[in-house]
TORSEMAR-537105 format. One record per atom (N, C-alpha, C): x, z, y; residue in one letter. Coordinates in pm, whole numbers, padded with zeros to 5 digits, always signed. Each point is the difference from the previous one (the first is absolute). Layout:
<atoms>
XZYA
...
</atoms>
This chain:
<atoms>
+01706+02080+04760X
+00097-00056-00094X
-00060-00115-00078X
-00125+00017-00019X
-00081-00142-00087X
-00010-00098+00088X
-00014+00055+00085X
+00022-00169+00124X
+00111-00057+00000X
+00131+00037+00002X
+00136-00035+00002X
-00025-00076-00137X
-00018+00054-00118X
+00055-00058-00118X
-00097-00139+00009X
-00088+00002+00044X
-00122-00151+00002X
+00116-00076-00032X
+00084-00093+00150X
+00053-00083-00025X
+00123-00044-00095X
+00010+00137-00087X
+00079-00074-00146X
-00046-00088-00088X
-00175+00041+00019X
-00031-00093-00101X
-00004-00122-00001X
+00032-00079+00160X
-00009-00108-00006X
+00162-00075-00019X
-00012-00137-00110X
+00091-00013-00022X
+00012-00106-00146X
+00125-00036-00069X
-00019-00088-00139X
-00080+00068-00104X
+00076+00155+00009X
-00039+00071-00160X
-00140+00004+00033X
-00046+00115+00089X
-00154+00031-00067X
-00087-00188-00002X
+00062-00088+00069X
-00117-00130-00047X
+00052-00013-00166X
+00090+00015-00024X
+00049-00066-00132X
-00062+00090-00155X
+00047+00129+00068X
-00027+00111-00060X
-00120-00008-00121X
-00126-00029+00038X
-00108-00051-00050X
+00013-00065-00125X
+00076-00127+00017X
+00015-00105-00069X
+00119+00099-00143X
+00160+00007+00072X
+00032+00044-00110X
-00013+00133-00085X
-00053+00092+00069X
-00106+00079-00083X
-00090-00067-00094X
-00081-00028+00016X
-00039-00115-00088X
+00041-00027-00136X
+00066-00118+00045X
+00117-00065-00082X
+00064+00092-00090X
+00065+00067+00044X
+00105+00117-00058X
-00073+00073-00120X
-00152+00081+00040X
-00093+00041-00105X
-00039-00080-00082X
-00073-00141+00007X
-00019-00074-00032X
+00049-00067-00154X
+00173+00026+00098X
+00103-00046-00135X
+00029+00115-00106X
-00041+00103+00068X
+00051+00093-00098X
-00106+00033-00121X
-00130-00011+00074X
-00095-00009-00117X
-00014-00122-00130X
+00022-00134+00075X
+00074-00068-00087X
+00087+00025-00070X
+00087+00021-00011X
+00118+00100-00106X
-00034+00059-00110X
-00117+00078+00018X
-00039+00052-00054X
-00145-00074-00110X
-00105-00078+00024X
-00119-00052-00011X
+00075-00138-00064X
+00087-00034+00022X
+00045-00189-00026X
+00012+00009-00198X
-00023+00083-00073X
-00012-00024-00123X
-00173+00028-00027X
-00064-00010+00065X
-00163+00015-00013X
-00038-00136+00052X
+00052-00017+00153X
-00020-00138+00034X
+00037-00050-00134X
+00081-00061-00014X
+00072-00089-00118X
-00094-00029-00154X
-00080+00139-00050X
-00078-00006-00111X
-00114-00052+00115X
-00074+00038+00098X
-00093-00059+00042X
-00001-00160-00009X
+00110-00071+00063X
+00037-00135-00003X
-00020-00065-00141X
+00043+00040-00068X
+00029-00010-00163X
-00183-00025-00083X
-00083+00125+00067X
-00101-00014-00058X
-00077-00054+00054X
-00019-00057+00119X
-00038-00147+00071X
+00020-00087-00069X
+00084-00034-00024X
+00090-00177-00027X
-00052+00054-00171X
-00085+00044-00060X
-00009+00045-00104X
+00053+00032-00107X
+00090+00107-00031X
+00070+00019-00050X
-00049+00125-00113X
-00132+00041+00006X
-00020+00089-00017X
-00019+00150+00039X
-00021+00093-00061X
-00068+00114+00089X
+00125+00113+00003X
-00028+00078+00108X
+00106+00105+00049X
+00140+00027-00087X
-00064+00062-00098X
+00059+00053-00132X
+00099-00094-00104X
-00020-00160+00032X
-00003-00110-00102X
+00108-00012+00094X
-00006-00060+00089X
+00084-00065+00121X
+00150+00113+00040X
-00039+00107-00021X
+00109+00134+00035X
+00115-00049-00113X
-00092+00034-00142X
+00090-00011-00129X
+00059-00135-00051X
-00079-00129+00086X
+00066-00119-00031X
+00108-00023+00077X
+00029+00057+00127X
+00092-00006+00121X
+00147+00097-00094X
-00077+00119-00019X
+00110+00102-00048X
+00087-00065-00132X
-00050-00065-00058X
+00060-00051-00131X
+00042-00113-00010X
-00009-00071+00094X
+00020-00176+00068X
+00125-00064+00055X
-00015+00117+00120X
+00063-00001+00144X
+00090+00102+00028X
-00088+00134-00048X
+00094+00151+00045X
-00059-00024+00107X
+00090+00161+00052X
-00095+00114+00101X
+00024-00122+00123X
+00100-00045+00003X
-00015-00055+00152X
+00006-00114+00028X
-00144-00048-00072X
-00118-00107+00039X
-00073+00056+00060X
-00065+00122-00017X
-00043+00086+00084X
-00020+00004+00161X
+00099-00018+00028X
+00119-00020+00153X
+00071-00135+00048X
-00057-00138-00085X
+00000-00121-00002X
-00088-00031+00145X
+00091-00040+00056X
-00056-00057+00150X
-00044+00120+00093X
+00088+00091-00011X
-00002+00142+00082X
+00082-00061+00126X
+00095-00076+00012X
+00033-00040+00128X
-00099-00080+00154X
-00097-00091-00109X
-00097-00034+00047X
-00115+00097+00065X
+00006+00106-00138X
-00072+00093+00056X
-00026+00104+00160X
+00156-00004+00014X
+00056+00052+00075X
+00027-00060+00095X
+00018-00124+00067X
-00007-00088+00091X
-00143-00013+00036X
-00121-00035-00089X
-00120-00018+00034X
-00044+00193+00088X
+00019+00063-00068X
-00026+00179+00103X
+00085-00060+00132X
+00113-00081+00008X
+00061+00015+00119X
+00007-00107+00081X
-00118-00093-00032X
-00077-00047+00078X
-00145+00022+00050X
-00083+00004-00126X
-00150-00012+00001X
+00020+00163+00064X
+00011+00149-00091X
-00036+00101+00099X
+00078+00020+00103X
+00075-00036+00043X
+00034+00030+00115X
-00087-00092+00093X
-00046-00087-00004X
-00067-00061+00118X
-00093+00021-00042X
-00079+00065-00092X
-00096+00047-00009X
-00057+00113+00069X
+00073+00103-00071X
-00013+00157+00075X
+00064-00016+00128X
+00115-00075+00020X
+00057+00004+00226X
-00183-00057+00052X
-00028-00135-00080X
-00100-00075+00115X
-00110+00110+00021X
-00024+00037-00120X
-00137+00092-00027X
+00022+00144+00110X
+00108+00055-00028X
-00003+00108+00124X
+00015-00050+00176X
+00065-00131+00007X
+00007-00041+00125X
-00138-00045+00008X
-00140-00041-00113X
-00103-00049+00054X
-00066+00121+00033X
+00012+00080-00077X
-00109+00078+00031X
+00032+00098+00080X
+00181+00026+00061X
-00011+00064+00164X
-00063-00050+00085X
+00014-00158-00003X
-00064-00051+00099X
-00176-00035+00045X
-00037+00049-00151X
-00144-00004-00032X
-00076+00147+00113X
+00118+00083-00045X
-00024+00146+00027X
-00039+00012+00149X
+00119-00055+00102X
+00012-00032+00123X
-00099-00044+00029X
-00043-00102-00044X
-00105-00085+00055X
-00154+00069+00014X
-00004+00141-00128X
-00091+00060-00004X
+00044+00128+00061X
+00066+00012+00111X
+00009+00125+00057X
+00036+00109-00050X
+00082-00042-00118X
+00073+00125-00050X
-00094+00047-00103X
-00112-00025+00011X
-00063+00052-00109X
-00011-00052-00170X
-00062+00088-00122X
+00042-00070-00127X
-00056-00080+00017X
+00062-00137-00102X
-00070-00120-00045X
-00126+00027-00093X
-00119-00099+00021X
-00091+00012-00113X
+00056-00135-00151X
-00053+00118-00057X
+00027-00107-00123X
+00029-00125-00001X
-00060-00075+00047X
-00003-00136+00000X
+00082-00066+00027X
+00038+00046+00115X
+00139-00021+00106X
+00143+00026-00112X
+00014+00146-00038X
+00108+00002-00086X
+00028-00123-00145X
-00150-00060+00004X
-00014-00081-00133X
+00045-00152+00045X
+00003-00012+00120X
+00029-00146+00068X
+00165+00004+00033X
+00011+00105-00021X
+00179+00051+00053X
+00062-00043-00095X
-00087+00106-00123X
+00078-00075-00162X
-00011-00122-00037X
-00110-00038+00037X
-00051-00151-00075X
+00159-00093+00091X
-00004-00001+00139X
+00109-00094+00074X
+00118+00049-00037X
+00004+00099+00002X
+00177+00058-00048X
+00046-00015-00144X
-00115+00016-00070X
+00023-00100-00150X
-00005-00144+00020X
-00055-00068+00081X
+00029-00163+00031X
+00131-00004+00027X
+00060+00063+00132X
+00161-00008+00008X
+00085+00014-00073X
-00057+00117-00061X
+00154+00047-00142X
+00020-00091-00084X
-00152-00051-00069X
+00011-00086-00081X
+00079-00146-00007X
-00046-00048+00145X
+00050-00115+00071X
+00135-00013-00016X
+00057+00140+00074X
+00183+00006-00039X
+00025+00018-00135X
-00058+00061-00061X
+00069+00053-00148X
-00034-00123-00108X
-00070-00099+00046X
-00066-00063-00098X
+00151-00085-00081X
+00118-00046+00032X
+00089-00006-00068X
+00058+00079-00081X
+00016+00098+00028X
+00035+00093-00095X
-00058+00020-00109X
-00145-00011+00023X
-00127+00060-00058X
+00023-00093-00174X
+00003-00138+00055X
+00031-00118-00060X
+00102+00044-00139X
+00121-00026+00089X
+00153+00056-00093X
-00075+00094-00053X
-00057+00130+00026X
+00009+00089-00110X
-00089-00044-00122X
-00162-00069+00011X
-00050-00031-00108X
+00056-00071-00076X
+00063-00139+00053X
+00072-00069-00079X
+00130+00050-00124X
+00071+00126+00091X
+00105+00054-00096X
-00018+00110-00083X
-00185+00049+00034X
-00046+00108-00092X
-00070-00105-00122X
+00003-00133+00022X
-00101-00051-00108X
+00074-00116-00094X
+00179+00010+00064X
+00076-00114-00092X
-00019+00029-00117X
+00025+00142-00044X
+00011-00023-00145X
-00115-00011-00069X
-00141-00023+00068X
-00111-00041-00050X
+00038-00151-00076X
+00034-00061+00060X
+00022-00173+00049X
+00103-00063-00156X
-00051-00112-00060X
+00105-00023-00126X
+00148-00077+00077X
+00087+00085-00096X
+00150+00011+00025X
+00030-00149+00091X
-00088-00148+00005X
+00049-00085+00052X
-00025-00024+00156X
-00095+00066+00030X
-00101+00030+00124X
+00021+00120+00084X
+00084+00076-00046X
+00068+00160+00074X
+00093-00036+00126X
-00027+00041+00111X
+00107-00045+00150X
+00092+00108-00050X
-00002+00083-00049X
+00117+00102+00010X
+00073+00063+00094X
-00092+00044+00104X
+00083-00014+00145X
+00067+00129-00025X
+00097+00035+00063X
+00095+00142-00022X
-00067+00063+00106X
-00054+00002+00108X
-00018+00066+00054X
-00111-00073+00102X
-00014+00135+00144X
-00129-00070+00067X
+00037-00129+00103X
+00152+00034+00052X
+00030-00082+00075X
+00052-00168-00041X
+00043+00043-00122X
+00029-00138-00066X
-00150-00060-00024X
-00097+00081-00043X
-00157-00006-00049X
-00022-00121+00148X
+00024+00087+00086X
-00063-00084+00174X
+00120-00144+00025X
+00140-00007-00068X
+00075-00091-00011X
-00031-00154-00029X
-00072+00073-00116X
-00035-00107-00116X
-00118-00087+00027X
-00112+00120+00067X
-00119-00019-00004X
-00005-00151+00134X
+00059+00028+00103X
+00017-00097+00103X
+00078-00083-00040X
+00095-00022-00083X
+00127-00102+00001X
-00083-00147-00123X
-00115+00099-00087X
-00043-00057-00123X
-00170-00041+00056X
-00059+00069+00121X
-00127-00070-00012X
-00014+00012+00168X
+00079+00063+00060X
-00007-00035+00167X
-00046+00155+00059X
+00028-00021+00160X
-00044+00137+00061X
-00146+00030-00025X
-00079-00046-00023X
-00148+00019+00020X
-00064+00037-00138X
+00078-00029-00137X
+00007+00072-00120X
+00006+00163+00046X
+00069+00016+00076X
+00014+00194+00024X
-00138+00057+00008X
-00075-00096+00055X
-00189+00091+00035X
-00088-00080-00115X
+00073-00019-00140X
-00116-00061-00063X
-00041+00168-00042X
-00153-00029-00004X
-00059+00130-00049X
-00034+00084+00132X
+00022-00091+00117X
+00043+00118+00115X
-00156+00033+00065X
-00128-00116-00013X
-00124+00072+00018X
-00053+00075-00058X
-00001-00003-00176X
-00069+00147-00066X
+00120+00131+00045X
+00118-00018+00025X
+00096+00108+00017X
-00066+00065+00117X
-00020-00051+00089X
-00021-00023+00172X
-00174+00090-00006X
-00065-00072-00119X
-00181+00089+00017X
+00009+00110-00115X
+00116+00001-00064X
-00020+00144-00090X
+00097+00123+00047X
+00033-00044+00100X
+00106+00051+00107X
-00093+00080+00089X
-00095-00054+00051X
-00127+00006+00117X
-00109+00121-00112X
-00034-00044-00121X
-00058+00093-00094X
+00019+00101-00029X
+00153+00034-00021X
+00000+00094-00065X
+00108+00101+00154X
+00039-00014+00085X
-00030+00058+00110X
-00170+00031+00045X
-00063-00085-00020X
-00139+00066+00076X
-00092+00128-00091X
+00044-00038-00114X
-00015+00078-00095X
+00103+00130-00009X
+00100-00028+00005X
+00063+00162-00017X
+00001+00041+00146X
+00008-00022+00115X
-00052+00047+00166X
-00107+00080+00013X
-00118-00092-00046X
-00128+00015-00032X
-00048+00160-00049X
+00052-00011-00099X
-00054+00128-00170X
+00110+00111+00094X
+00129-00012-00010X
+00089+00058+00040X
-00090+00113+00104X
+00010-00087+00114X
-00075+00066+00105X
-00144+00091-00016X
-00053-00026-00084X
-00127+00073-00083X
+00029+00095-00119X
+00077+00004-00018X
+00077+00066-00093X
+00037+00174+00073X
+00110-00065+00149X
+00056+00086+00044X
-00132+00095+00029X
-00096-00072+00077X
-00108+00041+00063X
-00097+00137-00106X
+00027-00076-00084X
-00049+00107-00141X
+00074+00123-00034X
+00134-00034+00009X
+00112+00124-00042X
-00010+00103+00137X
-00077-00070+00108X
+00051+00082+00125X
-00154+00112-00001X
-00108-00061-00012X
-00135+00022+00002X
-00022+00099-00127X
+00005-00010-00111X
-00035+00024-00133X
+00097+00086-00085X
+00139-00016+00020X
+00031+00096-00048X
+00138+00103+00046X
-00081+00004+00185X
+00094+00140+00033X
+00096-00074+00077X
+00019-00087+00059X
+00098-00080+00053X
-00054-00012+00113X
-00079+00070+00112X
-00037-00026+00065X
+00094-00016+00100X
+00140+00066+00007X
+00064-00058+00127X
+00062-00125-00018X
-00016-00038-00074X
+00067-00187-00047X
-00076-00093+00061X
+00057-00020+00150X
-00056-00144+00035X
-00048-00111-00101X
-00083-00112+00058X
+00002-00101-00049X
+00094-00138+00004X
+00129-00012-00056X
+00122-00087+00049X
-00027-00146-00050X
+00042-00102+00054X
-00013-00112+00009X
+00080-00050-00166X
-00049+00008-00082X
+00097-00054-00125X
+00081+00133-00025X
+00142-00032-00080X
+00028+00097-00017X
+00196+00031+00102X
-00048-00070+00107X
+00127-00067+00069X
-00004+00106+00102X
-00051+00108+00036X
-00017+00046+00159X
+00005+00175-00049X
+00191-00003-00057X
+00017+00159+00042X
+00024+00044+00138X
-00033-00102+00064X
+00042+00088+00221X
-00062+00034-00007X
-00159+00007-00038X
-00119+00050+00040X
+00005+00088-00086X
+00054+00056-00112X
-00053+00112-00052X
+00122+00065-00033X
+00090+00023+00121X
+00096+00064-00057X
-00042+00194+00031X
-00079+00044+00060X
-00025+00164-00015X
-00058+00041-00132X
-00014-00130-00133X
-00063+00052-00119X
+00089+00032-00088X
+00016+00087-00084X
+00099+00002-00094X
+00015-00116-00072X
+00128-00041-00079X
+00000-00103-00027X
-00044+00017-00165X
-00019+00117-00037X
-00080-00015-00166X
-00088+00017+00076X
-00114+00048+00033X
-00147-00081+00039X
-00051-00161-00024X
+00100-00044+00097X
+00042-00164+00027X
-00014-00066-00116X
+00105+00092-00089X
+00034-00105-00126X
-00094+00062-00089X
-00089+00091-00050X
-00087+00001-00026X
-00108-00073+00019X
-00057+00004+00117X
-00094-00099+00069X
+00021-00173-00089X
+00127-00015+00044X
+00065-00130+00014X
-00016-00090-00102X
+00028+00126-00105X
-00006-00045-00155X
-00135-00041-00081X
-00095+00111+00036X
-00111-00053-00032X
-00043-00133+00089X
-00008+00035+00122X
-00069-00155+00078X
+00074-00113-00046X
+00139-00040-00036X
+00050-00085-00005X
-00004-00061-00159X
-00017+00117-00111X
-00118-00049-00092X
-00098-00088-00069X
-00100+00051+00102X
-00082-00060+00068X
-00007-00123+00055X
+00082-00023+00100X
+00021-00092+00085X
+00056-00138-00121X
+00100+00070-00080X
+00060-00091-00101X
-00118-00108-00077X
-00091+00131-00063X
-00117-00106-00046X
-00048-00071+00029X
-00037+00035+00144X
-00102-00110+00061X
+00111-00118+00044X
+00103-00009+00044X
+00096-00077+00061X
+00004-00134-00129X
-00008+00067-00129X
+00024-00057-00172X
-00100-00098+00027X
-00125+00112+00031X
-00137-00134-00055X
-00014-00079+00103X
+00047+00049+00113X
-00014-00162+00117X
+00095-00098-00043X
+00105+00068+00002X
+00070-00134-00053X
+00079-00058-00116X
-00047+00057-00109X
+00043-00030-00132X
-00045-00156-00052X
-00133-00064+00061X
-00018-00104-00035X
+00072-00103+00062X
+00041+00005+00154X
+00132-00055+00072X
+00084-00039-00056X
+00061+00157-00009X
+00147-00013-00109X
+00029-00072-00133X
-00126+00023-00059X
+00002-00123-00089X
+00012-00140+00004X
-00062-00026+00076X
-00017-00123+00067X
+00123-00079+00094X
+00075+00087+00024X
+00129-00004+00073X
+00126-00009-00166X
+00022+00065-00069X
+00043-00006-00075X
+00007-00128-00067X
-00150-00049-00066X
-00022-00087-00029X
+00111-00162+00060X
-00036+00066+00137X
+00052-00177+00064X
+00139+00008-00001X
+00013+00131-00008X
+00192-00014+00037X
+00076-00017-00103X
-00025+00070-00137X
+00020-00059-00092X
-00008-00128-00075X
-00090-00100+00030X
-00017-00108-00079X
+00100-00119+00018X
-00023-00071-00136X
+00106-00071+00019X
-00085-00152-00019X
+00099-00139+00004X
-00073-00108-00035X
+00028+00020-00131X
-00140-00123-00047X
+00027-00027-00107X
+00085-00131-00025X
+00034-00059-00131X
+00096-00086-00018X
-00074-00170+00091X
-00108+00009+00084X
-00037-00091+00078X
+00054+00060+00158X
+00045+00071-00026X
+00001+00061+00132X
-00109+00049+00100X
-00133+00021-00058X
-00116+00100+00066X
+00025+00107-00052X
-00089+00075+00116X
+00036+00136+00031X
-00170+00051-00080X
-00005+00123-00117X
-00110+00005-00011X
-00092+00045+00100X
+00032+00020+00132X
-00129+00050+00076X
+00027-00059+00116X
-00067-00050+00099X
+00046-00082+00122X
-00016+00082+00154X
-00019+00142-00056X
+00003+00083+00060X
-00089+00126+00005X
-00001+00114+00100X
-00084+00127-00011X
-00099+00010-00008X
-00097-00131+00046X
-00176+00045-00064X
-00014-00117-00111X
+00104-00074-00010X
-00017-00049-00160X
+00031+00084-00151X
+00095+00081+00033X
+00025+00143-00086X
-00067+00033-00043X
-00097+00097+00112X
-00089+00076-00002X
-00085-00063-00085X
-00079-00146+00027X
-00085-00047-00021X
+00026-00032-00200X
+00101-00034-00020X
+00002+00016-00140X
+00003+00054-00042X
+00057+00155+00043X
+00039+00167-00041X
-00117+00010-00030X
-00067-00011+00107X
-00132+00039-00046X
-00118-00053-00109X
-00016-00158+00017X
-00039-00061-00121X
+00052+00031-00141X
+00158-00022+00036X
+00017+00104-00192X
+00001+00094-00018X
+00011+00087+00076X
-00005+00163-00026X
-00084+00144+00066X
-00120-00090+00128X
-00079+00081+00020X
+00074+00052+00133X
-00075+00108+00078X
+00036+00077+00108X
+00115+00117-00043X
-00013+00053-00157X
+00068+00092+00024X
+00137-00067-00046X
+00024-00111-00025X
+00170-00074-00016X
+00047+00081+00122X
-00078-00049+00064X
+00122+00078+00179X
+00029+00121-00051X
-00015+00099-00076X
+00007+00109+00016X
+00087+00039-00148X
+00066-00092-00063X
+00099+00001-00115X
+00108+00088+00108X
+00029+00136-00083X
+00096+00058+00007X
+00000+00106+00089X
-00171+00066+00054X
-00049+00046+00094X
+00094+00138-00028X
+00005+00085-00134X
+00021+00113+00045X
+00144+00045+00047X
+00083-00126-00082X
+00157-00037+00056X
+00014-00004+00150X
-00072-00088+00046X
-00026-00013+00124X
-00007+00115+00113X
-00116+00057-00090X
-00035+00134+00092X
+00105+00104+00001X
+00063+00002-00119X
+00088+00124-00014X
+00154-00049+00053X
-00021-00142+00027X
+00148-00046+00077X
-00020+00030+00144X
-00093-00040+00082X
-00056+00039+00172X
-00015+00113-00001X
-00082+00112-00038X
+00013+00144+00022X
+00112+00066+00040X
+00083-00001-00153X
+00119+00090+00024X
+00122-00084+00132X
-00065-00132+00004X
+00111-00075+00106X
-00031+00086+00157X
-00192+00016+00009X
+00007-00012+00131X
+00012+00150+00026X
+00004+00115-00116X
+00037+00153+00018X
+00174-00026+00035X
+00064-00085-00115X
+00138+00055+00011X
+00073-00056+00187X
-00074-00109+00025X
+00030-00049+00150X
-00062+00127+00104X
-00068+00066+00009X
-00027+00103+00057X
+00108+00119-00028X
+00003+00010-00139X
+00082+00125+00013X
+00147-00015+00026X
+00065-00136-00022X
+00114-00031+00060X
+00005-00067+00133X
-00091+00004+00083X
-00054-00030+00135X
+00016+00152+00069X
-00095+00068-00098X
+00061+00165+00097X
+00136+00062-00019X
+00067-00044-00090X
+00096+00079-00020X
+00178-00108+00094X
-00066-00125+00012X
+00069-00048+00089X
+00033+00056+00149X
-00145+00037+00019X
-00030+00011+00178X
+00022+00128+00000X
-00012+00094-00102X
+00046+00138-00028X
+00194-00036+00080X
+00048-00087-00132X
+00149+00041+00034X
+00032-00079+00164X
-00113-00088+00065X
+00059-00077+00066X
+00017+00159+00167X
-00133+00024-00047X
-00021+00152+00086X
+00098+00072+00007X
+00084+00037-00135X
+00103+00130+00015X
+00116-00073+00054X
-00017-00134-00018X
+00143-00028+00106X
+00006-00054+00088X
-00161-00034+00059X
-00012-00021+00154X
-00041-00082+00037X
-00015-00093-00128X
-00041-00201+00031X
-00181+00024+00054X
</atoms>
């Protein structure tokens, strides 16, 4: 009977499958995380610290500034992860194959993330755009605000007012903190699991490629899983923060800026940033807003897992 069913799988859904799984988790953790993003953004562009920035928003703006450029938000998950997590599982089946079926070594899974964060980024990098820009208008004095209503008008505007190729400004630090903080949460992730499986009693818990590969462990209970899951992904969050928190800054930086009344741009680009970031403010400037940061990626890359299993959960009971 398992021989017969083989050739269902070939076909649109299971290639696609990947991708909007993905996507779908992706967005939903967004939903949830896009008022943390938002104070993170805020305390970049310096606005002050966690606590300052919450209560200046709440008393300013109201609750839903909060959720200011959540459309963007949500377009960027349904570009960047979906071709992120589809490329990343289509690389590393094919990694797998190539190694005879057997697991990948580290390294290999870290080159999967590093390219499959090049792709996502690559696509999402418009989106990516619209959303800083519409999380940081109301930074901007009342004469200098685009006001875009939304992400698609955001991508309207952005081409009609500075051309198609405006869509990827910012798109190389997006593109290497994309590559960072995949190699970093892949990386830890995978060492993580390795720990929960070894150390404390988890010994039937394979070692899974990220946190994308319930086929392979579907004879485990699924609280094990999400046990496991939760701590490694943790984990994984931190380290994912410190690879690429200085990126993200740096990405921020460019997408936000504006000319001045000569019409220069204060930075002429990503290692000119850096290079002043650093002259005025030292190595740890990159790292303004670290614990925001950290506590925005964590709970993102747990809640994409746990609405990743509970997708493929319902996609199971009805057959997809």
């Amino acid at each position: 009977m398992g021989e017969e069913k083989k050739p269902q799988s070939a076909g649109v859904w299971p290639t696609v499958k990947p991708f909007v799984n993905g996507g779908a988790s992706g967005m939903l953790a967004t939903c949830v995380i896009q008022p943390i993003d938002m104070i993170k953004v805020r305390i970049q562009l310096g606005q002050g610290s966690a606590g300052t920035v919450t209560k200046t928003m709440l008393k300013n703006e109201g609750f839903g500034a909060f959720y200011k450029g959540l459309s963007a938000g949500l377009l960027r998950q349904a570009t960047y992860t979906t071709a992120r997590l589809g490329s990343f599982r289509i690389l590393t089946n094919k990694a797998i194959e190539a190694n005879d079926g057997k697991p990948l070594p580290l390294y290999q899974k870290a080159l999967c993330g590093l390219t499959a964060g090049a792709i996502g980024a690559s696509v999402g990098s418009p989106a990516d755009l619209a959303l800083i820009r519409m999380q940081a208008d109301a930074t901007l004095p009342a004469a200098q605000r685009r006001n875009y209503t939304n992400a698609f008008q955001a991508l309207y505007r952005i081409v009609a007012d500075e051309g198609v190729l405006a869509l990827w400004k910012g798109a190389g630090p997006t593109v290497v903190r994309a590559m960072a903080l995949n190699m970093g949460m892949l990386a830890s992730y995978d060492q993580s699991v390795e720990f929960f499986r070894d150390a404390c009693g988890l010994s039937e818990l394979p070692t899974v490629i990220g946190k994308y590969s319930l086929q392979s462990i579907k004879h485990i209970s699924s609280d094990r899983i999400l046990h496991s899951a939760l701590g490694a992904s943790t984990v994984s969050g931190f380290f994912a923060s410190a690879c690429s928190l200085p990126f993200d800054y740096v990405k921020t930086q460019i997408q936000k800026m504006q000319p001045d009344a000569q019409g220069k741009y204060p930075y002429t680009g990503s290692m000119d940033c850096a290079m002043k970031t650093l002259k005025a403010g030292g190595p740890f400037k990159f790292y303004t807003g670290f614990p925001v940061y950290c506590v925005r990626i964590a709970p993102h890359v747990m809640m994409t897992w746990i609405f990743l299993n509970q997708i493929q959960k319902l996609e199971k009971k009805v057959g997809l």
